[in-house]
C-alpha positions as CSV (number, residue, x, y, z in Angstrom):
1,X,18.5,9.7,6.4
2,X,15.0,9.4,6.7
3,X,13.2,7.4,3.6
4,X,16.4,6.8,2.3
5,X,18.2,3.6,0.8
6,X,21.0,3.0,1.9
7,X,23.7,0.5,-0.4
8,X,26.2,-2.0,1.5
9,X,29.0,-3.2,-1.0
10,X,31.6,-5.9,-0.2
11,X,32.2,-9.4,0.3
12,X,30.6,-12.2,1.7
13,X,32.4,-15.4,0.7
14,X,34.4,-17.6,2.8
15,X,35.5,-21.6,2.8
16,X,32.2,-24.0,2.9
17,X,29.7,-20.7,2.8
18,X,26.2,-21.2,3.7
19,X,24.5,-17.7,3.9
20,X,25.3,-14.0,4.9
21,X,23.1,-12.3,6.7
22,X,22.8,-8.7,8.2
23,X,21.7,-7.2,11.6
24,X,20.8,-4.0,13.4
25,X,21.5,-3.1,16.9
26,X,21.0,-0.5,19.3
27,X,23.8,-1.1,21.3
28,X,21.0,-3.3,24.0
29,X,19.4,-6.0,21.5
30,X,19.9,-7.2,17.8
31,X,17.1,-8.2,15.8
32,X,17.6,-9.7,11.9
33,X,17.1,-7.5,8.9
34,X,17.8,-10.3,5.9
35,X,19.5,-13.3,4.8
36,X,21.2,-13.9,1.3
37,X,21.8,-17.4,0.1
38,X,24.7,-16.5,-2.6
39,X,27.7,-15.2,-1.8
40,X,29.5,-12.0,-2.9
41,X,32.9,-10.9,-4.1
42,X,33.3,-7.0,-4.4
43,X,29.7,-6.2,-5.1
44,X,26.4,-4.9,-4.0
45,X,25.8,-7.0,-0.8
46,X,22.3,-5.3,0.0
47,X,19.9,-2.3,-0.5
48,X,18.5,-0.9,3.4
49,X,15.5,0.9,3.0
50,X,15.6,3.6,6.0
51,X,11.8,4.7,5.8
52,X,10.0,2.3,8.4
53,X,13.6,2.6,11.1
54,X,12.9,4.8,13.8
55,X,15.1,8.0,14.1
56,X,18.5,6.8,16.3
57,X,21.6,5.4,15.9
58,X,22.4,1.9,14.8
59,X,24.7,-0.7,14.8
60,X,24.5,-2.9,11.0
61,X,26.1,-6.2,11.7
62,X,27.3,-8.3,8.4
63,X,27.8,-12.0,9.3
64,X,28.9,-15.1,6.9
65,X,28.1,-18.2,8.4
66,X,29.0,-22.0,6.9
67,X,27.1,-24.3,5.9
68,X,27.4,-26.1,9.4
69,X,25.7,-22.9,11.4
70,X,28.8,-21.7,12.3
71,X,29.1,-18.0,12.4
72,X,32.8,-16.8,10.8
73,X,35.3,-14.9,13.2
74,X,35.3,-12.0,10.5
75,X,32.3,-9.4,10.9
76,X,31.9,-5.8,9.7
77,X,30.1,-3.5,11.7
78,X,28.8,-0.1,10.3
79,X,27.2,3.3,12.5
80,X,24.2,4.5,10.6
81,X,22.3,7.2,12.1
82,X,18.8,7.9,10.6
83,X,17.4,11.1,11.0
């Protein structure tokens, strides 16, 4: 998937939202990609442009955290390998 965009839909909403935000992993580290402030119901959640990711496999980590800094229970994890 090299140079590719890749499109995450769903939902990011919950009780006293604050922020989703997504991450990558390698199965050894995370690192951030992006935060977004509004939250989401059905719809696009974010655009990944694969052209600056290494070839590999990946872990994409969506989180919803409150408005306290609390991180929900609720997380969706998506395998994307870029070639």
């Amino acid at each position: 998937m090299s140079g590719d965009i890749v499109e995450f839909t769903g939902s990011a909403t919950g009780s006293n939202f604050g922020r989703y935000q997504f991450l990558a992993g390698n199965g050894s580290s995370w690192g951030h990609i992006v935060d977004f402030k509004t939250p989401i119901s059905n719809g696009k959640l974010m655009d990944f442009h694969t052209e600056t990711i290494p070839p590999g496999t990946y872990t994409i980590e969506l989180q919803v955290i409150d408005k306290s800094g609390n991180v929900m229970p609720e997380k969706a994890q998506i395998v994307l390998t870029i070639q």
